[in-house]
Structures are given as C-alpha cells and as structure tokens.
C-alpha positions in Angstrom: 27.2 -22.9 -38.1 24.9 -20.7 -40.5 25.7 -17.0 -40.5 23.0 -14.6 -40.0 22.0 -12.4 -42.5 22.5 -8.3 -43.1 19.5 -7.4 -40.4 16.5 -6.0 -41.8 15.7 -2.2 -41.9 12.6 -1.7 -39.4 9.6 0.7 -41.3 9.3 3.9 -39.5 5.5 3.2 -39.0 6.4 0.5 -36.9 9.3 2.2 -35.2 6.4 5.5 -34.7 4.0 2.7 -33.4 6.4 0.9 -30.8 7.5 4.7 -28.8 3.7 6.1 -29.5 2.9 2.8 -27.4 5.7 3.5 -24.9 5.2 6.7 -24.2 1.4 6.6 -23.9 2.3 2.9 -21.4 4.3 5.3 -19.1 1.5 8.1 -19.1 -0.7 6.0 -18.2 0.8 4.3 -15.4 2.1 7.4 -14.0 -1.7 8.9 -14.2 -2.6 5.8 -12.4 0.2 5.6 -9.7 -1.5 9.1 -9.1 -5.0 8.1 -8.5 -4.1 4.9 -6.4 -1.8 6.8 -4.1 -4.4 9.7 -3.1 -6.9 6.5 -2.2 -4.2 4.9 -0.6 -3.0 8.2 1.5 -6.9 8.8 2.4 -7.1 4.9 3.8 -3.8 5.5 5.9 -5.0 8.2 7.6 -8.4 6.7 8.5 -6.2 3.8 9.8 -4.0 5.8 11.7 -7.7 7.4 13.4 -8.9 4.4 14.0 -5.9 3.1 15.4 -5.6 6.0 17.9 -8.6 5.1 19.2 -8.3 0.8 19.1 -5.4 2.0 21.2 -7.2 3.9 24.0 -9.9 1.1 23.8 -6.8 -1.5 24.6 -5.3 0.5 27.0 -8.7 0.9 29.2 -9.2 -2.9 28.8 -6.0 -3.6 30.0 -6.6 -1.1 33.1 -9.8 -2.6 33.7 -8.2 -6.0 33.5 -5.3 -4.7 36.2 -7.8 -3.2 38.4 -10.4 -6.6 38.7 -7.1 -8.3 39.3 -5.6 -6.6 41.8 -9.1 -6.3 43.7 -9.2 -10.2 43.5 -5.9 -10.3 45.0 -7.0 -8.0 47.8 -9.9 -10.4 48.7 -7.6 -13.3 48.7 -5.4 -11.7 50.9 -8.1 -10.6 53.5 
C-alpha cells in the first residue's frame, strides 16, 4: 500500500475563485427562488378564482342533474 504524499497547499486565487463562485451560486438562486415564487403565488390565486367558480358551475350541474331526475321519477310514478 503506497502512502500518500504531504497534500498540496491550494493558491489563494483559486481558494478566492471557488467562495467568489459560491457565494455569487447562492445569490443567484436565492434572487431566483424570489422571482418564481411571486409567479407561482399570482398562478395560485387565479386557480383558487377559478376554482370557486368550476365549483358553483359543478354544483348547479349536479342540481340540475337531481332535479331532471327526480322529475323523471315523478312521471314514472304517475
């Protein structure tokens, strides 16, 4: 089994290079996690509108389904 060697000394430029890059990574994604979530927060409540109404829609097809039922029931029954 070789033996490793005394580990080499890493040049400040590259160490300056590798946090520069690190820092400016977690600017950017947090700059972008920003921007995504105000379009995603608009979408969600255009959903939720349009949901509210899908919802009434449902309901008064379901009513109006009930009612032509039951009136067809009435006519059997006569």
């Amino acid at each position: 089994m070789a033996t490793l060697g005394a580990p080499v000394k890493v040049s400040p430029l590259i160490k300056t290079v590798r946090w520069t890059g690190l820092v400016a990574g977690i600017l950017y994604g947090s700059m972008h996690y920003k921007t995504l979530s105000r379009k995603e927060t608009i979408i969600r409540e255009e959903e939720a509108k349009l949901e509210a109404i899908r919802s009434v829609e449902r309901q008064a097809a379901k009513d109006k389904a009930n009612r032509e039922e039951l009136e067809a029931l009435a006519k059997q029954m006569l």
